[in-house]
N, C-alpha and C positions, 0 to 999 in steps of 0.2 A: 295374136292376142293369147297370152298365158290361158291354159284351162284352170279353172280353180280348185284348188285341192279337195279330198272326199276328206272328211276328217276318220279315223280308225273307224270310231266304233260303228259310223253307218257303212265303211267300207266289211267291217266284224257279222254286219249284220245283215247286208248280204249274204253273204258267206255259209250261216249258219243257224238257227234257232234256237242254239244251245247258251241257256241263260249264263252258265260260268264264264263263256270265252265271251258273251258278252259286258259281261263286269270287271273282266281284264280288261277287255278294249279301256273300256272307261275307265279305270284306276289307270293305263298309261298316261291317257288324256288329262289327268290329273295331277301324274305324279311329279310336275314343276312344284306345286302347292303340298305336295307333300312329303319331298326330299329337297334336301339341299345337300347335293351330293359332296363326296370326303375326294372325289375325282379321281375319273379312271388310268388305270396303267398296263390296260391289261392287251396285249398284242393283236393284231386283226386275225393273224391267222387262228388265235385262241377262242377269239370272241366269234368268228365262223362256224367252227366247231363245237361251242357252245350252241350256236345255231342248229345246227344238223344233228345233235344228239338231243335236244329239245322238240325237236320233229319229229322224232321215231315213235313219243307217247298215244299218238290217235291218228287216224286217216282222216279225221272233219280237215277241212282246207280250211279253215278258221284258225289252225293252229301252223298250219305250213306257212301262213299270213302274219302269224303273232309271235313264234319260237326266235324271227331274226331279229324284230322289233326287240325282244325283250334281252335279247344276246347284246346287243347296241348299246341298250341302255344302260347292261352290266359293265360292257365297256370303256361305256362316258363318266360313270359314277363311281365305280367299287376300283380300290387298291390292286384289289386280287382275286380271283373268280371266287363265289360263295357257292354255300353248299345248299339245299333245299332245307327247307324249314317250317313246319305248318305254325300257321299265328291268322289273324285277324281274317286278312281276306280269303285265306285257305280254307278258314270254317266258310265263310259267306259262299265259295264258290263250289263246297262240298253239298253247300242245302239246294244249290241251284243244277247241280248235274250229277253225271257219273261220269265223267268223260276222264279219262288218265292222266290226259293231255292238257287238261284244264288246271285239273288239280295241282298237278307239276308246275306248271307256270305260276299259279296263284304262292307257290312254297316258294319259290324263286325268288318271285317278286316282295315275298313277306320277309326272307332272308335278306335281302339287298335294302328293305327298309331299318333292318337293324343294324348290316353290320358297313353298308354305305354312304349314310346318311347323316348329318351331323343331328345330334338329337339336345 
């Protein structure tokens, strides 16, 4: 019998106590209802690498859990890798932490809403 999946953010919040990585989790968990992506082309070994330089910004494992997740999505959605970008959730996850790691991914995820997203 299949084990049934954790969804992100309670697997996020294990993980961590840190309110911003947990507002990622949950903007991932979201972000069907909030992109309709322009769709991705961007190479595996690219979007890896995206991975592992997204990882270097904190040691919380909250982020070494979330960096590939969010590399993936850039993947599936964006033409062409984007650049970080503070907007909307950047500030939300600025009031909710200090973590480096957080804040990077929340610019990520704010750029990849504008510039992959059909609006």
């Amino acid at each position: 019998m299949p084990v049934p999946s954790v969804p992100l953010s309670e697997r996020i919040a294990q993980l961590t106590l840190d309110g911003g990585y947990r507002r990622i989790a949950a903007t991932i968990e979201e972000w069907g209802s909030l992109c309709i992506p322009l769709g991705g082309s961007i190479p595996l070994d690219v979007v890896a690498g995206i991975a592992t330089s997204l990882a270097t910004f904190s040691r919380d494992p909250a982020l070494a859990n979330l960096a590939p997740v969010v590399a993936n999505l850039m993947g599936n959605c964006c033409p062409a890798q984007v650049s970080p970008v503070a907007g909307d959730l950047t500030t939300q996850v600025r009031a909710l932490t200090l973590d480096p790691g957080a804040v990077r991914l929340a610019s990520v995820l704010d750029s990849m809403r504008v510039s992959c997203c059909v609006h």
